[in-house]
C-alpha positions as CSV (number, residue, x, y, z in Angstrom):
1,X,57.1,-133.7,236.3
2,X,60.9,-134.2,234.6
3,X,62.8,-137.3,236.0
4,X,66.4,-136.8,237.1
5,X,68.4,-139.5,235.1
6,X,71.5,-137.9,235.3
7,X,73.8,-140.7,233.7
8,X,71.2,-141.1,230.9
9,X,70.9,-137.1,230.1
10,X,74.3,-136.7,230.5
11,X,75.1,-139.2,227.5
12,X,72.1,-138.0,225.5
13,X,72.2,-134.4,226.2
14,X,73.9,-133.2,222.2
15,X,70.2,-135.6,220.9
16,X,67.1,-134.4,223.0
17,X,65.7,-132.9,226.4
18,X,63.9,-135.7,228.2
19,X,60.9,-135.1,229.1
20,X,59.0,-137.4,231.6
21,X,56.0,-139.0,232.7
22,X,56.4,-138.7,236.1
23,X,58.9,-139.2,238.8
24,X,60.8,-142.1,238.7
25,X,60.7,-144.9,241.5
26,X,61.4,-147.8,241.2
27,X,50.7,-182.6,225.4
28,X,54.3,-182.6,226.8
29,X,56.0,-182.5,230.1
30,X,57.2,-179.6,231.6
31,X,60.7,-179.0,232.3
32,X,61.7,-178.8,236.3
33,X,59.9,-175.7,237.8
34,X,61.5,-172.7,238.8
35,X,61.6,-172.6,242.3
36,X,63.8,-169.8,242.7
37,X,64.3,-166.3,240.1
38,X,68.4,-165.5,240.1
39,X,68.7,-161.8,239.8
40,X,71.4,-160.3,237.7
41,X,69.7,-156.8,239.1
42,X,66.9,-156.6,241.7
43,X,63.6,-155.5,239.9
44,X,63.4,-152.3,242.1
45,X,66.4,-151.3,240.6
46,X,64.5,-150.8,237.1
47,X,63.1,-146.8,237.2
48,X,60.1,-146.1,236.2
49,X,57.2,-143.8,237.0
50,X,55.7,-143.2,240.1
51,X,53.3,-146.2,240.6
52,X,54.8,-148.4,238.5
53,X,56.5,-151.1,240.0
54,X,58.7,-154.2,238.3
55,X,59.1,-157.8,238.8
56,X,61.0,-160.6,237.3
57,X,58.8,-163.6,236.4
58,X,61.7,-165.7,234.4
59,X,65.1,-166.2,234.0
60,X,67.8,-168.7,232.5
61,X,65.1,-168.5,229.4
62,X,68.6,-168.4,227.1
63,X,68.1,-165.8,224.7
64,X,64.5,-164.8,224.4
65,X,63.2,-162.6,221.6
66,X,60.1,-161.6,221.2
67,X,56.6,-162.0,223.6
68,X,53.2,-162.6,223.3
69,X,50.8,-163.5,226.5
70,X,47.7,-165.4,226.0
71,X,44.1,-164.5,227.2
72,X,44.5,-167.1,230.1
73,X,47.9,-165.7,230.9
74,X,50.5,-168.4,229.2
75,X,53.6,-166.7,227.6
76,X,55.1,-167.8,224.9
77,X,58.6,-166.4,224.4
78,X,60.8,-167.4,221.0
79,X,64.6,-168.0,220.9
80,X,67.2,-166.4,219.1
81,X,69.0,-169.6,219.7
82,X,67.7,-173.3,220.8
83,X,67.6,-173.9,224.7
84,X,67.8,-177.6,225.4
85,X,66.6,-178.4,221.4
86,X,63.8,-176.2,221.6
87,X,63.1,-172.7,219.9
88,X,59.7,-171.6,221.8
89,X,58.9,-171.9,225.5
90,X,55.6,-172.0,227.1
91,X,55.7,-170.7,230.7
92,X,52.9,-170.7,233.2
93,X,52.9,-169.6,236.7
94,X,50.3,-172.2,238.1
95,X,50.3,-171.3,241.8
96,X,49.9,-167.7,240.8
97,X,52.5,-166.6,243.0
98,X,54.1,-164.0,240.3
99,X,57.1,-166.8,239.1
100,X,56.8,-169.0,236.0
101,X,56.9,-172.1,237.8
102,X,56.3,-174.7,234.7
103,X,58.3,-174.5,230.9
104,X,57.3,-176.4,227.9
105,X,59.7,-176.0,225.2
106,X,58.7,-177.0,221.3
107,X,60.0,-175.6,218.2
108,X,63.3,-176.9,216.6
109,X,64.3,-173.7,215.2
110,X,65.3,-170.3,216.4
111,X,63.9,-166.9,215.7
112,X,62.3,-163.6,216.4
113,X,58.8,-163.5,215.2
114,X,55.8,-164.5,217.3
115,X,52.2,-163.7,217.4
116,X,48.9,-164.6,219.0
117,X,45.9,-163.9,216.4
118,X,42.6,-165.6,216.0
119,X,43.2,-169.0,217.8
120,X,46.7,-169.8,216.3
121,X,50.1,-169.4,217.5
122,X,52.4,-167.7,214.4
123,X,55.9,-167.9,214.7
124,X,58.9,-167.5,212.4
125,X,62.1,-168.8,212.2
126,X,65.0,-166.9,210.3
127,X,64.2,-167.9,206.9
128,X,60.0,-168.7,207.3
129,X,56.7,-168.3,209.1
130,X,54.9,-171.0,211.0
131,X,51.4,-171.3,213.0
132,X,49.9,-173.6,215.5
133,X,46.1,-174.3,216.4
134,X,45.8,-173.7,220.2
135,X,42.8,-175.5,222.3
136,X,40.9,-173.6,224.5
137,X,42.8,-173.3,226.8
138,X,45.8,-171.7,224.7
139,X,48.1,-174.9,224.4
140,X,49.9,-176.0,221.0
141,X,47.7,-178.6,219.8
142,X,50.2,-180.6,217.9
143,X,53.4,-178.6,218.5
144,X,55.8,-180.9,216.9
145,X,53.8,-180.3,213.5
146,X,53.5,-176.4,212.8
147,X,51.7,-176.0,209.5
148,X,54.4,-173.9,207.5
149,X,53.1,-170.5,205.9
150,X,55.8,-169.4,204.3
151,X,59.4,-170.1,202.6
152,X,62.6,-168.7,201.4
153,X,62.7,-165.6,203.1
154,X,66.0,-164.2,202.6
155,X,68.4,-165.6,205.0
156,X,72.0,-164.0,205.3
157,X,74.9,-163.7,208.1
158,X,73.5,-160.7,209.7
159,X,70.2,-158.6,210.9
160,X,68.5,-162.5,209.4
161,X,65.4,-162.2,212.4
162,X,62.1,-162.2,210.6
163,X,59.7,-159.9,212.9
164,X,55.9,-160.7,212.2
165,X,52.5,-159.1,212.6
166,X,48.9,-159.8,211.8
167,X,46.6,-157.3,210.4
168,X,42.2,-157.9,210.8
169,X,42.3,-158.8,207.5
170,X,43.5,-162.4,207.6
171,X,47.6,-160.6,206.1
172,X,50.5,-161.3,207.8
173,X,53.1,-158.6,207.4
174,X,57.2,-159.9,208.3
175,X,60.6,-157.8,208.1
176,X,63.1,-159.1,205.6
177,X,66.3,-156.8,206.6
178,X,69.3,-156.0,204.5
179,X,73.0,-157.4,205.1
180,X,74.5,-155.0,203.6
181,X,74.4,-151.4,206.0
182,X,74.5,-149.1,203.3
183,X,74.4,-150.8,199.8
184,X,77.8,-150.1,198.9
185,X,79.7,-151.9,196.4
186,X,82.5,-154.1,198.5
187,X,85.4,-152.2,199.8
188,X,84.2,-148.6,198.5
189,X,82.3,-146.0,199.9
190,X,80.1,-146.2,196.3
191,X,76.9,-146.7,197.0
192,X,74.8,-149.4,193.9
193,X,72.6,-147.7,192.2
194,X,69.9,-148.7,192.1
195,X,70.7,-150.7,195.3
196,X,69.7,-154.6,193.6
197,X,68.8,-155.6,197.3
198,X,65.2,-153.9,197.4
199,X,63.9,-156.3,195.1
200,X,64.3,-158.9,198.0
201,X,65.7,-157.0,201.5
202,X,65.2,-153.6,203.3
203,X,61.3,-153.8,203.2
204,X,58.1,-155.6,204.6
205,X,56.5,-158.5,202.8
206,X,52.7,-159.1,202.8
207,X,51.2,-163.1,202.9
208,X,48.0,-164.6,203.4
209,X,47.8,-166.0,207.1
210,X,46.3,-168.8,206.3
211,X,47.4,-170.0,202.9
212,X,50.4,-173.2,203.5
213,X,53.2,-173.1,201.7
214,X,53.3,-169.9,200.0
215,X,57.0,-169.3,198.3
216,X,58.8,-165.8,198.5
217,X,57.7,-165.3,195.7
218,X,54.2,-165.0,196.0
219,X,54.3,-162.0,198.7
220,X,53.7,-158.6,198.1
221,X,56.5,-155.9,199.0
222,X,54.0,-154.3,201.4
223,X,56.4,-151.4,201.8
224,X,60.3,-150.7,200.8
225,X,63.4,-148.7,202.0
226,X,63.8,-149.8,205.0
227,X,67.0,-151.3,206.1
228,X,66.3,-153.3,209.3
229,X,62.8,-153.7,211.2
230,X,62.7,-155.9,214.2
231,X,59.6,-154.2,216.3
232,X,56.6,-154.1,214.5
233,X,53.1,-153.8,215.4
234,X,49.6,-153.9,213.9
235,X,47.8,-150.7,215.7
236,X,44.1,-151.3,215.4
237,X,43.1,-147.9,216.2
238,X,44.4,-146.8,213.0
239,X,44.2,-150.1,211.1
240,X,47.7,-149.8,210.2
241,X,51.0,-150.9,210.3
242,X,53.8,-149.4,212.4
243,X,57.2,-150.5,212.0
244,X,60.9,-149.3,214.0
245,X,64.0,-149.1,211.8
246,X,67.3,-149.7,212.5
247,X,69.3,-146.9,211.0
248,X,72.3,-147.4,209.0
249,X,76.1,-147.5,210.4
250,X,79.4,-144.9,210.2
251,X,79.6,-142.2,207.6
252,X,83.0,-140.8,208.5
253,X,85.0,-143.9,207.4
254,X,84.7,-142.9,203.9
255,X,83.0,-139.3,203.7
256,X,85.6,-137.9,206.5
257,X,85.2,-134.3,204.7
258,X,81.5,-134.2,205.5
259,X,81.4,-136.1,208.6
260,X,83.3,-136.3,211.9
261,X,83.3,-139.4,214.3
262,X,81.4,-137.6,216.3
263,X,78.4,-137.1,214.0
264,X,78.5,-140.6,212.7
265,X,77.6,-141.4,216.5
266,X,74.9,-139.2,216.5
267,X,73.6,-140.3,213.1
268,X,71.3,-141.3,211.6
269,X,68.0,-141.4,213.9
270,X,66.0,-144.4,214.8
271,X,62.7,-144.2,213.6
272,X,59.0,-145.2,213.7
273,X,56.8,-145.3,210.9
274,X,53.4,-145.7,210.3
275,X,53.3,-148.0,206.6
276,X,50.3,-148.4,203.8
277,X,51.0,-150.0,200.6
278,X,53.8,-149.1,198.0
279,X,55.4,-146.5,200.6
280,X,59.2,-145.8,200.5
281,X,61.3,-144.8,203.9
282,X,64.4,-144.2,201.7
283,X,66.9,-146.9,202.4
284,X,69.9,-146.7,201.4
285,X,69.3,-143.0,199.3
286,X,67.8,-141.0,202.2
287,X,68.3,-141.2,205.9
288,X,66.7,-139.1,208.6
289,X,69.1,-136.8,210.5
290,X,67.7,-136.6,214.0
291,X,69.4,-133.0,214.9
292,X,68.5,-131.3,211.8
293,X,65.0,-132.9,212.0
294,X,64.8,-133.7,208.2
295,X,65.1,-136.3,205.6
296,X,69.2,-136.1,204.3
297,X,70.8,-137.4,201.1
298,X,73.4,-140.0,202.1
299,X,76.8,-139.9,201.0
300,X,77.2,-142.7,199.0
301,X,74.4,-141.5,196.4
302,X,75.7,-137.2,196.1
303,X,74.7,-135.9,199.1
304,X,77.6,-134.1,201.5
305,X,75.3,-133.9,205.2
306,X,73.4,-131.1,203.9
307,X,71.1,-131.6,201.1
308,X,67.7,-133.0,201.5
309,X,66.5,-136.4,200.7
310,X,63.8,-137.3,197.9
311,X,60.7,-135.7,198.1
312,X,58.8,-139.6,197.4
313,X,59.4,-140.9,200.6
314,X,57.7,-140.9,203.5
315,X,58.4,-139.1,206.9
316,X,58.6,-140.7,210.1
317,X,56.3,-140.6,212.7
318,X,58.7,-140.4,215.3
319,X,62.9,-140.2,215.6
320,X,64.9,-141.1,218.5
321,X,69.1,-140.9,219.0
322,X,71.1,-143.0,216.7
323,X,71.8,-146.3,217.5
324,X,69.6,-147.4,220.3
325,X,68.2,-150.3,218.8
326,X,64.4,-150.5,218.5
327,X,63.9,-154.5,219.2
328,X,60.2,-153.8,220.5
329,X,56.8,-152.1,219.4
330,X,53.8,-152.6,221.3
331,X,50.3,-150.2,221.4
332,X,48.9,-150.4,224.4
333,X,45.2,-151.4,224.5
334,X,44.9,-152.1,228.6
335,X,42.9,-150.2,231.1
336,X,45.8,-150.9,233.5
337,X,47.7,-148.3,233.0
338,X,47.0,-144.7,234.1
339,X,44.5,-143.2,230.7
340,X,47.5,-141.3,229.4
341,X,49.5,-144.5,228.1
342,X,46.0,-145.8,226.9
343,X,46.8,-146.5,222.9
344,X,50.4,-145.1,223.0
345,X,53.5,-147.1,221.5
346,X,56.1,-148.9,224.1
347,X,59.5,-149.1,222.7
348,X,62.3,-151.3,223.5
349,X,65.7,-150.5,222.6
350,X,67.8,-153.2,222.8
351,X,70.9,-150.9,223.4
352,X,74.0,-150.3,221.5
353,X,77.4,-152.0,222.8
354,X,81.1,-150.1,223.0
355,X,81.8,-147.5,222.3
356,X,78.4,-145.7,222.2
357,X,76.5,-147.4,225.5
358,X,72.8,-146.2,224.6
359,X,69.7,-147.5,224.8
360,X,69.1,-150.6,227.2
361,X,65.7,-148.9,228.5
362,X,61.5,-149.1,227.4
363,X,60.3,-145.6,226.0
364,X,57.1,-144.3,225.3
365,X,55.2,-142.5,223.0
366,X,51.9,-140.6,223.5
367,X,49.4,-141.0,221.0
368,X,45.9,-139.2,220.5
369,X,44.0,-139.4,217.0
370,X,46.4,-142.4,215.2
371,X,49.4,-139.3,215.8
372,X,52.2,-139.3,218.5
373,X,50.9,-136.3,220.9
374,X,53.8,-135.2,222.7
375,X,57.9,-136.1,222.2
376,X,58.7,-139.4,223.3
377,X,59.8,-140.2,227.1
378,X,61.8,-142.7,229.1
379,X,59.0,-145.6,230.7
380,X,61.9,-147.9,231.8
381,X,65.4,-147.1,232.5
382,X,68.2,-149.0,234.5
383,X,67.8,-152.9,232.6
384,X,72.1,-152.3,232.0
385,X,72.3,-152.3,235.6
386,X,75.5,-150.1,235.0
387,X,76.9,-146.4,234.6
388,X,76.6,-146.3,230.8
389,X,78.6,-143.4,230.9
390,X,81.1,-144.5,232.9
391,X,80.7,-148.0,233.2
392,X,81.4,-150.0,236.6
393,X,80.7,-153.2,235.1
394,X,79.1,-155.3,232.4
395,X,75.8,-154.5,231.2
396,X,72.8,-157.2,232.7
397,X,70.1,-156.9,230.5
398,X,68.9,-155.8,227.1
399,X,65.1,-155.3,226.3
400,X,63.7,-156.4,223.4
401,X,60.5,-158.2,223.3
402,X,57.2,-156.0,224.9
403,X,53.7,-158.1,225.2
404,X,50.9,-157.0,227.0
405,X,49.4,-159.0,229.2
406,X,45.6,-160.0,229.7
407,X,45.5,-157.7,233.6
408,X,47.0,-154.7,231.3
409,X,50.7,-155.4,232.3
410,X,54.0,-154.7,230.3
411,X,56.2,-158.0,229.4
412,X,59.7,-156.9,229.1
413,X,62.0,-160.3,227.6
414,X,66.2,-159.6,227.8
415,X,68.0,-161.9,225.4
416,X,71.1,-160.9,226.9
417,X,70.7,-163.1,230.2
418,X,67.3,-164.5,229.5
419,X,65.2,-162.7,231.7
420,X,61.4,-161.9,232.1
421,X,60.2,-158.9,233.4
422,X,57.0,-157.7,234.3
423,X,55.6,-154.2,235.0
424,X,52.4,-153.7,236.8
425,X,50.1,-150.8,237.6
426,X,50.0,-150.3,241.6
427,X,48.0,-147.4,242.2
428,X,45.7,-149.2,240.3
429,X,45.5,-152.5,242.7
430,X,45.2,-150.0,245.8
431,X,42.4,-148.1,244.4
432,X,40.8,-151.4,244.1
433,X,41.7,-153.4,248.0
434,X,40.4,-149.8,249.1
435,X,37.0,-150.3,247.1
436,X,37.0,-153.6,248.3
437,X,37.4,-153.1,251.9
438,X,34.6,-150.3,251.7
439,X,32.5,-153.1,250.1
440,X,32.7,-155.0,253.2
């Protein structure tokens, strides 16, 4: 069935044709429960496929980035930016009424990066990689002495968050983004050539998981050309490492005669790829034009919109519309969830600001064999609250962190206003009170 998102299609209609799903519907002392959740939007307000059905579990969380949930269902949510000292938050609903009722902040440093794997707790901050022991019942043993992994990872004024995953192979994998959008020299639209930032920027470094104190400079460039990455995700069907790029920024300010403004909105394409050692996505020589549907030569290094990139780099798995901002990857592993988003990718695009308004939704990609089986769809649309067309007011919410939680559920954090969603299966919980009451 194809969803009517008229404000969405209406903005996106020169990218794609939507197609959907279905039809939309709707230790340490804690700090003060929650006794109430303040709503910046009311969770039915979130579309989503029929069955589906949202809730908020957490606000005032500040600026939370990314998500992981435990197997006894704690969350632990990390900061972009310290909330009363602290970088990482705990939360626990303990009356099991649906609301995090009990926060316990540790950390003294902000980032991106966390992930559960093994019995520890591995989280980064925006210039290194931490990890805690947890006890058996998923608590920080000592939180306010993290046993440091990793060091000097390249820290600059902008796209700094180090986004981490673990492989089965005791690796962990983290984004080191570049600060320079297309590797230009300063105040020209030439690009460097080579570009001198690959050696330490625009790639994914490898280190052990369990090794302390490892310098930058005992990593391995797992995998290059890549300007930004901030959702990444180990998919274990596979055994291999997916990542979501940022694409790069205008093309008209300097190459007017091969570019209008127009088509610097629409370009480049966002897009997903599946990694293996010594790959190359291109950054900043190649870029993927999402209309055209194939790898382009950018401007700054002879190419004029037209001619095609370098054979020696790898395609993408998936594209999406420029500019939407892939914060989140998650592969679904639950039996929640109806079997068709069984071991398909969730996607959260963080959204682009004036004057594009894009993204601020969760998409979804179908997968069947390791391969995306069908174009990729809207899961969660409405977190902006507003027209984005038109806008009536400011935008609520921006999604970027996606965990999965140990009933199958979808984790949604907004660093924006420092929400928590969650989405749940419903269908699902009536098939089962039916079973029940049959039992009986």
């Amino acid at each position: 069935m194809t969803s009517t998102l008229v404000s969405l299609t209406c903005l996106l209609t020169s990218f794609l044709t939507i197609t959907s799903a279905g039809t939309y519907a709707s230790n340490r002392p804690p700090v003060k429960p929650t006794t109430a959740v303040k709503r910046l939007i009311n969770p039915t307000d979130i579309k989503l496929p029929t069955g589906f059905k949202a809730s908020i579990v957490a606000d005032d969380l500040g600026a939370p980035r990314h998500v992981v949930v435990s197997k006894n269902g704690d969350i632990y949510v990390k900061l972009a930016q310290l909330k009363d000292g602290k970088g990482i938050y705990r939360l626990r609903d303990t009356n099991k009424d649906g609301v995090v009722d009990e926060r316990t902040g540790f950390g003294t440093y902000p980032g991106t990066g966390i992930f559960i794997k093994d019995g520890y707790l591995y989280t980064s901050s925006n210039n290194s990689i931490f990890r805690y022991k947890l006890n058996d019942k998923q608590e920080v043993i000592n939180p306010d002495e993290p046993e440091k992994l990793v060091t000097g990872l390249r820290e600059k004024d902008r796209d700094k968050s180090k986004s981490i995953a673990l492989d089965n192979q005791g690796n962990i994998y983290v984004n080191i983004a570049s600060d320079n959008d297309r590797c230009r020299v300063a105040g020209t639209g030439k690009g460097m050539m080579p570009c001198p930032l690959l050696d330490s920027a625009a790639g994914i470094w490898r280190f052990k998981a369990d090794v302390p104190d490892q310098p930058f400079s005992s990593g391995v460039r797992f995998a290059t050309g890549l300007k930004n990455v901030v959702g990444l995700d180990w998919n274990s069907k596979t055994n291999s490492l997916f990542v979501m790029q940022h694409g790069r920024g205008a093309f008209d300010d300097f190459y007017p005669q091969y570019y209008t403004p127009q088509q610097s909105a629409e370009l480049p394409a966002e897009t997903m790829y599946e990694l293996h050692q010594g790959d190359d996505a291109g950054w900043p020589y190649v870029y993927f034009d999402y209309l055209q549907k194939k790898k382009i030569l950018a401007p700054e290094y002879g190419g004029d919109g037209k001619k095609t990139g370098t054979a020696n780099t790898i395609d993408p798995t998936a594209a999406f519309p420029a500019h939407m901002g892939p914060n989140g990857l998650l592969f679904y592993t639950g039996t929640a969830f109806p079997e068709r988003y069984r071991n398909g990718a969730f996607i959260a695009f963080h959204g682009q600001s004036q004057p594009l308004h894009k993204g601020y939704l969760v998409g979804f990609v179908p997968f069947k064999n390791g391969k995306p089986s069908g174009p990729w769809e809207i899961f969660a649309d409405n977190f902006a609250g507003t027209d984005l067309v038109k806008p009536t007011g400011p935008v609520q919410h921006r999604p970027c962190g996606l965990a999965q939680g140990p009933d199958g559920s979808l984790y949604v954090t907004d660093d924006l206003n420092g929400t928590l969603f969650k989405i749940s299966y419903q269908a699902q919980a009536t098939t089962k009170k039916r079973a029940a009451t049959s039992q009986k």
